[in-house]
C-alpha angles and dihedrals in degrees: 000000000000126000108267091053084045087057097043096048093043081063099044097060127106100183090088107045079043100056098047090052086054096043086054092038095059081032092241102164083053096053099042096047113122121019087349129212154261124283093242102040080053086054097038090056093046092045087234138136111276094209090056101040083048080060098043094042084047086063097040091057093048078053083056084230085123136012141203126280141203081252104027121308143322143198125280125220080249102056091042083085083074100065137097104254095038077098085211090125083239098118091050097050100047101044114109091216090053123075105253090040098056087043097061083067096063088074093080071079094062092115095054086051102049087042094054105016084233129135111271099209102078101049086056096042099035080238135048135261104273092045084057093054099047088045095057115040092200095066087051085061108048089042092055084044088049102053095049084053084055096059112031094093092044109046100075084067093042093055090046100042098059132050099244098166091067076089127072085187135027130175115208106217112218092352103180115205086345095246092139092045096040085056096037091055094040089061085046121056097176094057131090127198139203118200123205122185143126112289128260086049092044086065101045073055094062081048101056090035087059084044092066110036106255107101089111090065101030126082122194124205123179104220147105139269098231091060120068111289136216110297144259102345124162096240126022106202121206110177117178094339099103095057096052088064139066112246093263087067095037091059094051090049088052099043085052103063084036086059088051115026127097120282087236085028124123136225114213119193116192115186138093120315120213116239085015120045098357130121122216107216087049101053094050074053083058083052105054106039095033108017084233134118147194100278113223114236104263079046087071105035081059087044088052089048107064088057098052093262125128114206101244093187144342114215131188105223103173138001090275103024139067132176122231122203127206132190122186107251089245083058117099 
């Protein structure tokens, strides 16, 4: 076999992205930490079969996630980055209980997807993504966790690399647990900030928002943002929400802060930008769970358009992420 056909076929595969889900998902790395165990006590405890886990923690050792042990096998260094308490998000992301985990198999769809440029999920689920989410309170959970995860390392540089206290009020569209605001507003005394977002996660964002001082200046509203939003602030933010939506919702999101923002007022979009900040594999995810996609630039200045905006600037603010500003066409 010679070296191109080796490569190809190394990417193709889906033992290994598949054991790894499956490893989280028993919680494998966390119970072999230590001295480790024995292959059966392991199977006993997971009430699985012992001749197939031997195969699945075979291949976990060759991936150097475990290793072998004077009674069975234990966990590597390595592997240690796959446990609870390693606070990389990783865990989060991979389970198969858990949201992002069960979406990654929606891409065995993928050829629905590309064929009809429709969202796989729901033709593997019988009901989107975020129908699943309302109807199981635990994905909820682990999707608002892992988007936090997403941005804890970012938004330092978010909140630096833009000049946030031009506003005396901003509304964070879809806000999620409030983390950005909450940072936004605390570099920031003069502002004030208003989060919308579906409950239970508006609630976790009164909670954040306590966390780090800045309740006094911070409203929370449980709501969607497809219905009207809060009015007339100075700066509408939508980070990672357009993306996750086909054009037609896109639209309505939009048309909603333009209803309700500030003649001289600003909408500002933070997520990946296709041709510019945007990652490949990711996008073909946006794909798959929402049917949507990092839109390219002149993309969003036509989105903009067609609601009276003209796209003002467009700033990278970190490796995976760029703002977008947008100004009604009346605003000079």
């Amino acid at each position: 076999m010679n070296d191109n056909v080796a490569a190809i076929r190394n990417l193709a595969g889906l033992a290994t992205p598949m054991a790894l889900r499956v490893a989280v998902t028993l919680g494998l790395p966390d119970r072999l930490r230590g001295g480790g165990a024995a292959v059966e006590q392991i199977a006993t405890e997971l009430d699985v079969s012992s001749v197939a886990l031997e195969l699945l923690l075979g291949h976990l050792a060759a991936l150097g996630i475990i290793e072998r042990a004077s009674i069975g096998y234990r966990t590597t260094d390595y592997g240690a980055a796959l446990c609870k308490d390693a606070g990389n998000g990783l865990v989060n992301l991979l389970h198969l209980d858990m949201a992002g985990g069960r979406a990654d198999l929606a891409f065995v769809e993928l050829l629905h997807s590309v064929t009809t440029g429709e969202a796989g999920y729901a033709r593997r689920y019988g009901q989107d993504f975020w129908a699943d989410l309302a109807g199981y309170p635990n994905l909820r959970a682990s999707f608002d966790q892992q988007m936090t995860d997403r941005f804890r390392e970012q938004i330092p540089r978010i909140v630096a690399a833009y000049g946030w206290g031009r506003f005396s009020t901003i509304v964070d569209v879809g806000g999620g647990h409030g983390t950005l605001l909450a940072a936004i507003l605390a570099a920031h005394p003069g502002m004030r900030g208003h989060l919308v977002d579906l409950e239970p996660t508006a609630t976790e964002a009164g909670s954040t928002f306590s966390a780090h001082h800045v309740g006094d200046r911070a409203r929370v509203t449980p709501g969607s943002f497809f219905d009207p939003l809060p009015q007339r602030a100075q700066a509408y933010l939508l980070c990672d929400i357009l993306h996750d939506w086909d054009d037609e919702h896109a639209h309505r999101i939009l048309g909603r802060c333009v209803e309700a923002v500030h003649p001289t007022g600003r909408i500002l979009v933070i997520e990946p930008v296709g041709g510019r900040r945007a990652n490949t594999e990711f996008d073909l995810a946006m794909l798959v769970i929402f049917g949507g996609r990092d839109r390219r630039v002149d993309e969003f200045r036509a989105l903009g358009s067609a609601h009276g905006l003209v796209l003002e600037t467009v700033i990278d603010l970190t490796e995976q992420r760029c703002l977008l500003e947008f100004r009604l066409t009346a605003t000079t």
